[in-house]
C-alpha positions as YAML, in Angstrom:
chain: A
units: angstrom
residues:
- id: 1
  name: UNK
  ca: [2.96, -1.50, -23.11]
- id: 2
  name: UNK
  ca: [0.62, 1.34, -22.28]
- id: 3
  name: UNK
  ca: [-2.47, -0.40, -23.72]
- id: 4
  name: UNK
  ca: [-1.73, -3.37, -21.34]
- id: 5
  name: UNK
  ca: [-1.42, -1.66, -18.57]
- id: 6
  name: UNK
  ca: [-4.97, 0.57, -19.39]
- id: 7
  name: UNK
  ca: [-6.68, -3.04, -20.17]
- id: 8
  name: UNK
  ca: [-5.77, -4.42, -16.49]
- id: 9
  name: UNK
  ca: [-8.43, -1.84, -14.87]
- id: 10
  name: UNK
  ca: [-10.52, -2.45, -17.83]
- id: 11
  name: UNK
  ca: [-11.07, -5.79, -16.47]
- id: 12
  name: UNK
  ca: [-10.37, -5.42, -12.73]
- id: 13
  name: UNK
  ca: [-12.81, -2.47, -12.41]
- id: 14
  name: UNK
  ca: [-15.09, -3.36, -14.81]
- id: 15
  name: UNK
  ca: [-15.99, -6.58, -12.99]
- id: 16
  name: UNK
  ca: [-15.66, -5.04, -9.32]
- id: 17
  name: UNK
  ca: [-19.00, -3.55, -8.55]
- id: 18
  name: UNK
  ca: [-20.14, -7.47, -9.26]
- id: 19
  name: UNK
  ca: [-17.64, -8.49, -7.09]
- id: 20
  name: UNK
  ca: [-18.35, -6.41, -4.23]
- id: 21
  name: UNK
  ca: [-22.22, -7.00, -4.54]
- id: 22
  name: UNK
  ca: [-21.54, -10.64, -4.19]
- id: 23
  name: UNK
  ca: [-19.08, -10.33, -1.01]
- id: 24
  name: UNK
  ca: [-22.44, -7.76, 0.22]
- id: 25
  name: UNK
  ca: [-22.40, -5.33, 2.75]
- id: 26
  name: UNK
  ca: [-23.37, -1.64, 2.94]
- id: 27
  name: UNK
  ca: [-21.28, 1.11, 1.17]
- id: 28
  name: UNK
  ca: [-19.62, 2.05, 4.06]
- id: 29
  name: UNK
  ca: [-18.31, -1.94, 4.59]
- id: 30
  name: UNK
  ca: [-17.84, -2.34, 1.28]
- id: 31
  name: UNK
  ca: [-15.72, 1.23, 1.12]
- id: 32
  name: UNK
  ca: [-13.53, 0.36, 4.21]
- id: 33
  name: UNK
  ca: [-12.95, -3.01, 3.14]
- id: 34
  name: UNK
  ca: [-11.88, -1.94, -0.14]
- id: 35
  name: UNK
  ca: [-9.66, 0.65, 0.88]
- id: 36
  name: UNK
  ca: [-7.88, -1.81, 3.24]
- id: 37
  name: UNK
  ca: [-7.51, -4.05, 0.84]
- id: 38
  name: UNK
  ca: [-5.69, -1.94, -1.22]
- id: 39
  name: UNK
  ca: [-3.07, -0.85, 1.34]
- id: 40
  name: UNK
  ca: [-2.60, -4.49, 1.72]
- id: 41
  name: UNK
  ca: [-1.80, -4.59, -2.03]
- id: 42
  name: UNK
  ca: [0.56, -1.35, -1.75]
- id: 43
  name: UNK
  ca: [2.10, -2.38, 1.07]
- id: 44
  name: UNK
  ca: [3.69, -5.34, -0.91]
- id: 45
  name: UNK
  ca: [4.16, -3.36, -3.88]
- id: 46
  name: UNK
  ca: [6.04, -0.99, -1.98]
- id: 47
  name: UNK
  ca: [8.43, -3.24, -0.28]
- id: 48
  name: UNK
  ca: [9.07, -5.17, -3.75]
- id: 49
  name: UNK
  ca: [9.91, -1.48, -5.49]
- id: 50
  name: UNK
  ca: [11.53, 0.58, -2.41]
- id: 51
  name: UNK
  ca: [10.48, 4.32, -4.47]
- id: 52
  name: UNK
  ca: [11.52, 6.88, -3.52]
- id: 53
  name: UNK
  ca: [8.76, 9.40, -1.47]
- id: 54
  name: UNK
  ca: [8.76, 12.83, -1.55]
- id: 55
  name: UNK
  ca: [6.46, 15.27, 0.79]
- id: 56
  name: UNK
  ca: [4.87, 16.24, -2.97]
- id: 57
  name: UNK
  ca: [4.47, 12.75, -3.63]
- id: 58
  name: UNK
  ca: [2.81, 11.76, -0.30]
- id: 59
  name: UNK
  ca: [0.67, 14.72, -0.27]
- id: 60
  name: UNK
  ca: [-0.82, 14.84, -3.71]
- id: 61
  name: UNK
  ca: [-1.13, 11.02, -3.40]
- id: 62
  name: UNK
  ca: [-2.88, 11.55, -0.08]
- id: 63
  name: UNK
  ca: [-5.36, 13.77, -1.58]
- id: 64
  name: UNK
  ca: [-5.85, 11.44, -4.54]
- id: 65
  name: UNK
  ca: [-7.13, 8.38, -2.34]
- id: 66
  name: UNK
  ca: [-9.20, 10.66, -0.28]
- id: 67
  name: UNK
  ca: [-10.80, 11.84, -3.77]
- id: 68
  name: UNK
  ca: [-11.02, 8.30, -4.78]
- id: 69
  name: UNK
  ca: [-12.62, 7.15, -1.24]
- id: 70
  name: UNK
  ca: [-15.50, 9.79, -2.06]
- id: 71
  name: UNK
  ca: [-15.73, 8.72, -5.87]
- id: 72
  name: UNK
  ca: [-16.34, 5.00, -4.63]
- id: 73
  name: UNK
  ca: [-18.44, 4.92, -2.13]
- id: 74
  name: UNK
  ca: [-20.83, 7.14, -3.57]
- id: 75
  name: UNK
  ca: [-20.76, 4.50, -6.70]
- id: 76
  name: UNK
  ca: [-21.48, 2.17, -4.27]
- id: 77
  name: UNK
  ca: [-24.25, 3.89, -2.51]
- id: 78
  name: UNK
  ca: [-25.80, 4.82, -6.37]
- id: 79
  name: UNK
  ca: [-25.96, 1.01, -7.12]
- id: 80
  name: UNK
  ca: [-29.56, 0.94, -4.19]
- id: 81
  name: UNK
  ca: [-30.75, 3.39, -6.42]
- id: 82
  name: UNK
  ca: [-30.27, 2.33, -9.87]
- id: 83
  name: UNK
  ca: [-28.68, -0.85, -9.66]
- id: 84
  name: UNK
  ca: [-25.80, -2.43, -10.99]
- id: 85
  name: UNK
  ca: [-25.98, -2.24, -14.96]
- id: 86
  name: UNK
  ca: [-27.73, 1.15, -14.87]
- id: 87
  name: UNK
  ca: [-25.30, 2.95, -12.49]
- id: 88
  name: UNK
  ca: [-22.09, 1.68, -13.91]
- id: 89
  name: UNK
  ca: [-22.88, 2.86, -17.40]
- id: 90
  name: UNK
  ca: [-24.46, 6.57, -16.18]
- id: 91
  name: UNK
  ca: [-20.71, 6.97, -13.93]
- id: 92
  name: UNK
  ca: [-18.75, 6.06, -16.74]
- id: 93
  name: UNK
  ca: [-20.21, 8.69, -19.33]
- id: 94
  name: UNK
  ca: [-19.61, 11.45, -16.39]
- id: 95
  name: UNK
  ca: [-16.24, 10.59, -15.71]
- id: 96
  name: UNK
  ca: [-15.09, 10.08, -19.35]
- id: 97
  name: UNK
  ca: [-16.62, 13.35, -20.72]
- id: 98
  name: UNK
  ca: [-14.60, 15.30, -17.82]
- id: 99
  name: UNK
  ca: [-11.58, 13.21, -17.62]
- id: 100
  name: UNK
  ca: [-11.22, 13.65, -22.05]
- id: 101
  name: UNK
  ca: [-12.12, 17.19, -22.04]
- id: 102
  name: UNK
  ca: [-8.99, 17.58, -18.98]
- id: 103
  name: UNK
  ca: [-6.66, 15.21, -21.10]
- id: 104
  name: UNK
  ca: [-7.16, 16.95, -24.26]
- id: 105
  name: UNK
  ca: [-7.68, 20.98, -23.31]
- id: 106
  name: UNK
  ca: [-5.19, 21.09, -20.15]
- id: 107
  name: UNK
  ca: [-2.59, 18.57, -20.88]
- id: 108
  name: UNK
  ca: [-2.95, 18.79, -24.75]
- id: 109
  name: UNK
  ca: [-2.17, 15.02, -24.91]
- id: 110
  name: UNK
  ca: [-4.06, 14.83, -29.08]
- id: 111
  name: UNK
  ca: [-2.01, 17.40, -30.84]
- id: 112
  name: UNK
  ca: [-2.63, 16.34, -34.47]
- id: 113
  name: UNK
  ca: [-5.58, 16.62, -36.61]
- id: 114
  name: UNK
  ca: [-5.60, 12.83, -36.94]
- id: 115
  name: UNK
  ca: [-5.19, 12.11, -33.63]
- id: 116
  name: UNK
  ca: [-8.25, 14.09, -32.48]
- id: 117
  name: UNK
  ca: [-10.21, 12.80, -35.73]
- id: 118
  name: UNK
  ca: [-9.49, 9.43, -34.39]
- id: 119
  name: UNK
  ca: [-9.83, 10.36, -30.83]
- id: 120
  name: UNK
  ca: [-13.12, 11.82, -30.94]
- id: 121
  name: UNK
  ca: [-14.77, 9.33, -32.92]
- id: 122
  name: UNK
  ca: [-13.84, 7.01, -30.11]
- id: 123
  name: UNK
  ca: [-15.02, 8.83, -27.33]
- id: 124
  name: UNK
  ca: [-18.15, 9.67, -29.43]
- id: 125
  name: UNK
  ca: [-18.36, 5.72, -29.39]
- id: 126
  name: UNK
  ca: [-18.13, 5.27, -25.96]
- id: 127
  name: UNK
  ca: [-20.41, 7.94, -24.55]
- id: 128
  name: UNK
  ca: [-23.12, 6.79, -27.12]
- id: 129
  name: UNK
  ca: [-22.54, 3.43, -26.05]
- id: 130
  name: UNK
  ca: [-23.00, 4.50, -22.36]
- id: 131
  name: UNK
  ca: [-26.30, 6.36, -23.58]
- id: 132
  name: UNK
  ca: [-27.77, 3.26, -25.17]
- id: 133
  name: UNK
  ca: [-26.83, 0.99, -22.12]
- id: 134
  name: UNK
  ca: [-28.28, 3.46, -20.15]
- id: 135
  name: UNK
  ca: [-32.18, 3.59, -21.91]
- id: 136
  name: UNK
  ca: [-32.16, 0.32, -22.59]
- id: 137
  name: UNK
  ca: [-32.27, -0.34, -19.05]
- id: 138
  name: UNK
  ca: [-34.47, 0.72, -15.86]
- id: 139
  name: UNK
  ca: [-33.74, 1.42, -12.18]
- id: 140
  name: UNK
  ca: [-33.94, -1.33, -9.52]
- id: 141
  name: UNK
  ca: [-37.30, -0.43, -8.16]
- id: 142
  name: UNK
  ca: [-38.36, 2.25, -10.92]
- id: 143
  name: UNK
  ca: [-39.18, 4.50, -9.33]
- id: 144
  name: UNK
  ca: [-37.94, 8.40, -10.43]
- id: 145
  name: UNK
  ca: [-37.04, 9.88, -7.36]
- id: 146
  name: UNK
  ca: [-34.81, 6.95, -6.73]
- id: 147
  name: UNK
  ca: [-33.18, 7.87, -9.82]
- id: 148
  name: UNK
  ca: [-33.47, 11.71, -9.52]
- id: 149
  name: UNK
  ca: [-31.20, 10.76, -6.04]
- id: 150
  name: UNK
  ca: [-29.22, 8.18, -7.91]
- id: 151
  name: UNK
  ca: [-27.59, 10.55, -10.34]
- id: 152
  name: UNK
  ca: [-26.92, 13.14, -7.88]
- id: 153
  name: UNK
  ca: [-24.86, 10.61, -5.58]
- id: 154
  name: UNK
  ca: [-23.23, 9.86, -9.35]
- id: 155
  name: UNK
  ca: [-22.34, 13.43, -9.55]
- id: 156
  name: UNK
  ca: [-20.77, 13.53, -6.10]
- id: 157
  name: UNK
  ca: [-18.84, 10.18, -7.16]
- id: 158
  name: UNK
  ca: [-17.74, 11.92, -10.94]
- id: 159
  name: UNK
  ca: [-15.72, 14.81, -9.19]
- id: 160
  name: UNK
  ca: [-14.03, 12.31, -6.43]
- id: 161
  name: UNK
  ca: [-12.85, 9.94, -9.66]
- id: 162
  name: UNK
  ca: [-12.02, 12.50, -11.85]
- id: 163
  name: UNK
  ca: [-9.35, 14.67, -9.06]
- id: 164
  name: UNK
  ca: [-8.04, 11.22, -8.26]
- id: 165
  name: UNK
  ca: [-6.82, 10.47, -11.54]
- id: 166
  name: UNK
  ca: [-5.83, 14.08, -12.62]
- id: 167
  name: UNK
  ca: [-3.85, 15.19, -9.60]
- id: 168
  name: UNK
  ca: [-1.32, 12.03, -10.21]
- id: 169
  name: UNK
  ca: [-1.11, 13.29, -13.74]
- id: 170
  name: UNK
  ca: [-0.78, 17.25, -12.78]
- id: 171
  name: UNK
  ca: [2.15, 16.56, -10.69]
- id: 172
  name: UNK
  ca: [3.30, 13.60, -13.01]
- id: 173
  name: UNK
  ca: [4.06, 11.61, -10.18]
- id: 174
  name: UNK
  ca: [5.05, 8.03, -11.09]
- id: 175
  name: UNK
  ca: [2.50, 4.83, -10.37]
- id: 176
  name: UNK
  ca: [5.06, 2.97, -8.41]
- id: 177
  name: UNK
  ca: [5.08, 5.42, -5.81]
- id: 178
  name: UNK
  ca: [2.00, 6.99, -5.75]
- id: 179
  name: UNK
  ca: [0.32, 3.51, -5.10]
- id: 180
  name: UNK
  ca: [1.19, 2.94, -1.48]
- id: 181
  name: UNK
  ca: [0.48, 6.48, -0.30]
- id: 182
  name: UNK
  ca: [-2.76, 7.09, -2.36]
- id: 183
  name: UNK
  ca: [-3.62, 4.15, -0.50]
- id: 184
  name: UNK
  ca: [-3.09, 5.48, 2.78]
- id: 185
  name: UNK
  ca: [-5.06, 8.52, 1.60]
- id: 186
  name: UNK
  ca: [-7.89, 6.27, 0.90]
- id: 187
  name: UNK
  ca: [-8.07, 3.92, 4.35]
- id: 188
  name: UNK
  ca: [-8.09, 7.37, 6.07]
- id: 189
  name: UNK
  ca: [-11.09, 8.57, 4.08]
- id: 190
  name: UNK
  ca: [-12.92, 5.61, 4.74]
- id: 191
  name: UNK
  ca: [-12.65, 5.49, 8.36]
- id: 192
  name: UNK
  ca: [-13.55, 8.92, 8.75]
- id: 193
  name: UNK
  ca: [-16.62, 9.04, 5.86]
- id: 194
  name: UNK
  ca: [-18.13, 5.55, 7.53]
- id: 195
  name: UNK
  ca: [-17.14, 5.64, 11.27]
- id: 196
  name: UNK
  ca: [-20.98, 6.75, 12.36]
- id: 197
  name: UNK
  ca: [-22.00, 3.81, 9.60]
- id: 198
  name: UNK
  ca: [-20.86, 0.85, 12.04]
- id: 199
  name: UNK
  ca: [-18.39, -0.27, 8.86]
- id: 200
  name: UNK
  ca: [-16.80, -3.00, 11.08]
- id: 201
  name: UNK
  ca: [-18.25, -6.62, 10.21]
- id: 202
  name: UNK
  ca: [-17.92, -9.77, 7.86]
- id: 203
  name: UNK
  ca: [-18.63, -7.86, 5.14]
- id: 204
  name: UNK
  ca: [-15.80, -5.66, 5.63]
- id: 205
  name: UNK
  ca: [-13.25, -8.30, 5.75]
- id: 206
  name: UNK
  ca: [-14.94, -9.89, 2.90]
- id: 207
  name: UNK
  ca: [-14.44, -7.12, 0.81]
- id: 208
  name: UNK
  ca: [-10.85, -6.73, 1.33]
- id: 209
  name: UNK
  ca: [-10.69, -9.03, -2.04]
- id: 210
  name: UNK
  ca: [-12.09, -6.11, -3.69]
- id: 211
  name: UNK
  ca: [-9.30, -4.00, -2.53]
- id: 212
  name: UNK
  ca: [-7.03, -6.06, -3.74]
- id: 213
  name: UNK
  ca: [-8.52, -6.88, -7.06]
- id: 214
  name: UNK
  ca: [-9.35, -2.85, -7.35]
- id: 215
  name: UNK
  ca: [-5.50, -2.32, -6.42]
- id: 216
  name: UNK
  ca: [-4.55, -4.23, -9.37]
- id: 217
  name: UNK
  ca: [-6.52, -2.33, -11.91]
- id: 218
  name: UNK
  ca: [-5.28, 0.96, -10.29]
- id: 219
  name: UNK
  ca: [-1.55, 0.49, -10.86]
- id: 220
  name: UNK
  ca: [-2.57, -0.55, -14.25]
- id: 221
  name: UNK
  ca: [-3.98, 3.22, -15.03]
- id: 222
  name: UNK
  ca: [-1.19, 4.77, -12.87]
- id: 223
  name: UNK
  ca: [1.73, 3.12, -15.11]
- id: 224
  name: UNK
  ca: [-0.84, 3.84, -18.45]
- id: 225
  name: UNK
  ca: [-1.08, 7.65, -17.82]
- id: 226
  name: UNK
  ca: [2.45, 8.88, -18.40]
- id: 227
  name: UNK
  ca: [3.06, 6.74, -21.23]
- id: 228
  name: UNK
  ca: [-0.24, 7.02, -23.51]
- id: 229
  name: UNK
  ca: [-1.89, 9.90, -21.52]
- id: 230
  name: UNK
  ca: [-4.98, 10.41, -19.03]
- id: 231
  name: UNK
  ca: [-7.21, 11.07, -22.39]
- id: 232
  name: UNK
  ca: [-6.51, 7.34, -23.53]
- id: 233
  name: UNK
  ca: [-5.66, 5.54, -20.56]
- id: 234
  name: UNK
  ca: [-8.67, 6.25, -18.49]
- id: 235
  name: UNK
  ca: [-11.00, 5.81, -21.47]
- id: 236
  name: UNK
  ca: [-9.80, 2.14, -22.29]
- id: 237
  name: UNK
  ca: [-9.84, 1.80, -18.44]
- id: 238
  name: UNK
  ca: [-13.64, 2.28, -18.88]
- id: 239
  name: UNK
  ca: [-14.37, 0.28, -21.35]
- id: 240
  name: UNK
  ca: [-14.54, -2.69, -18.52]
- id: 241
  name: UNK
  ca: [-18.35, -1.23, -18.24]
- id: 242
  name: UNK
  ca: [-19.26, -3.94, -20.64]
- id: 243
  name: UNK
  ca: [-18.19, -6.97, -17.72]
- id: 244
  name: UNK
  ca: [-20.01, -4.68, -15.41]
- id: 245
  name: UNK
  ca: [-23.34, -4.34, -17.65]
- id: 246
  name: UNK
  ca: [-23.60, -7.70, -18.87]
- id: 247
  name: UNK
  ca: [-22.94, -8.95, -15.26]
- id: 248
  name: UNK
  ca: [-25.37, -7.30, -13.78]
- id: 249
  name: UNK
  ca: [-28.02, -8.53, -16.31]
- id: 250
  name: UNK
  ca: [-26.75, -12.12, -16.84]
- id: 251
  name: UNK
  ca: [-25.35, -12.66, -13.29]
- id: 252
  name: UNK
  ca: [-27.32, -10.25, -10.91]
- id: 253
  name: UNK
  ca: [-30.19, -10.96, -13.20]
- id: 254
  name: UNK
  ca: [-31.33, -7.14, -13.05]
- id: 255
  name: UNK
  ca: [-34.26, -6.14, -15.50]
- id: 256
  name: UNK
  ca: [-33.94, -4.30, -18.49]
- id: 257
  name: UNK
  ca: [-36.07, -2.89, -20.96]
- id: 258
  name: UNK
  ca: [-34.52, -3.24, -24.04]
- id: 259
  name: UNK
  ca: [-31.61, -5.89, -23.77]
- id: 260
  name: UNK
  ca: [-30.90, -5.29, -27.97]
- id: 261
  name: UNK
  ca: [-30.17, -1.24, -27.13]
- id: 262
  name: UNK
  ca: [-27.68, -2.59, -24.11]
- id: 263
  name: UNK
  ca: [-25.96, -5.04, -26.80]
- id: 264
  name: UNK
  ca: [-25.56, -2.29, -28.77]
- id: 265
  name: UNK
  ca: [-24.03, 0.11, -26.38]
- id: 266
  name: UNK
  ca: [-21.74, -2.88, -25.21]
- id: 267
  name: UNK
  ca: [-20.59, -3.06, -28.69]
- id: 268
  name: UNK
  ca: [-20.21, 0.77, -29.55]
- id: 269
  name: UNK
  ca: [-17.99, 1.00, -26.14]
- id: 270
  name: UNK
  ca: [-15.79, -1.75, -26.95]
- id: 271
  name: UNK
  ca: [-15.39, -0.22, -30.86]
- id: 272
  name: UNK
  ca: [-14.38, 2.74, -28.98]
- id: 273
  name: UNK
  ca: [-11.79, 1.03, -26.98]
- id: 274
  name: UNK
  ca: [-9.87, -0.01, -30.08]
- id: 275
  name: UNK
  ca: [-9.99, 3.18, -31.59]
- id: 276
  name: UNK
  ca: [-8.22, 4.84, -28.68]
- id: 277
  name: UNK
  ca: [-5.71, 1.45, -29.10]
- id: 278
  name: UNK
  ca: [-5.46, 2.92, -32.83]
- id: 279
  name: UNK
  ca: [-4.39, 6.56, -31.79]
- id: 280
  name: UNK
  ca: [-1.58, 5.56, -29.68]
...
């Protein structure tokens, strides 16, 4: 039941940045809208569950939307840099080499030697695929300081996605009740990271779909991490990069250098994915 639950933000998240780009808007619309969109979702999940909320629960959910807020909108703002199938691939690497190395060395979550055999040859799998998608590809306007500036705002965006999925896990608080919190954590962020931004318009309403569909993939991961891990769950939650790569060449129609080395990584990533399915 765990590997369901990873695969839902597999494909939810994998295929949001394409979403959202269609719905268009700024970052800052396309953050608030978000955001609101999933307290929409939470709201309704929390009235169908009634959990129970603690002060620990609605503060270290708090702080895990605000961390998320910062994580996605700073994707969001990377994408003007490096576009969609480019930035997608480069976040992913980030966030799975930190999120595995927390998973494995602080919550020991692979304890035998087959485990971590297995394990590692799948996150090997991943990364290189997220390496090959990632030279096989160029930025949006190609220029290097654009990129230079596109991997620091990735940087920024690792350490917001990262805390947001590890806090929930530290304090193994369950998904059902961080969701509606966390989300609350997350409109807040928003209106305070975009208010100067003029984040109220169309766009922002549009993009409360993405909230939704994000909201969906979320509650996925949050249900996936106490029963297969953070190590796992988050890793096959990644492997949606291939919807997000292949979207953004095939439907965005963004260039790329060497479509055969993106293939490849595609394929490495998703070989990946069912190894992690194999350890658990």
């Amino acid at each position: 039941m765990g590997i369901l639950f990873a695969l839902l933000p597999a494909i939810t998240w994998g295929s949001l940045v394409l979403v959202s780009v269609k719905l268009k808007g700024s970052p800052y619309q396309q953050a608030l809208g978000t955001t609101i969109g999933a307290l929409i979702f939470s709201i309704v999940i929390f009235l169908f569950k009634r959990p129970e909320l603690t002060s620990v629960v609605w503060g270290v959910s708090i702080v895990s939307g605000i961390l998320w807020t910062i994580g996605q909108m700073n994707q969001f703002a990377s994408v003007r840099h490096l576009g969609v199938s480019m930035a997608v691939p480069m976040s992913t690497g980030m966030q799975l080499f930190c999120t595995t190395l927390i998973g494995v060395i602080v919550f020991r979550e692979w304890t035998t030697i087959s485990v971590i055999l297995i394990g590692s040859l799948a996150i090997i799998c991943i990364i290189a695929g997220v390496v090959f998608t990632s030279i096989g590809q160029q930025s949006q306007n190609g220029e290097e300081k654009s990129i230079k500036k596109g991997i620091v705002i990735l940087l920024i965006s690792t350490v917001g996605y990262v805390g947001y999925v590890v806090l929930i896990r530290w304090f193994n608080i369950d998904g059902w009740s961080a969701v509606f919190p966390q989300s609350v954590g997350m409109v807040l962020a928003a209106i305070a990271l975009t208010a100067k931004h003029q984040p109220i318009s169309k766009y922002t309403l549009r993009n409360l779909i993405s909230g939704i569909w994000w909201a969906i993939g979320n509650l996925g991961l949050l249900l996936a991490i106490p029963l297969i891990g953070v190590a796992v769950s988050f890793s096959m939650a990644q492997t949606g990069i291939v919807l997000s790569t292949l979207g953004g060449i095939y439907l965005l129609k963004e260039e790329v250098s060497k479509k055969s080395l993106v293939i490849l990584g595609c394929l490495l990533i998703i070989a990946g994915g069912v190894l992690l399915g194999i350890t658990k």
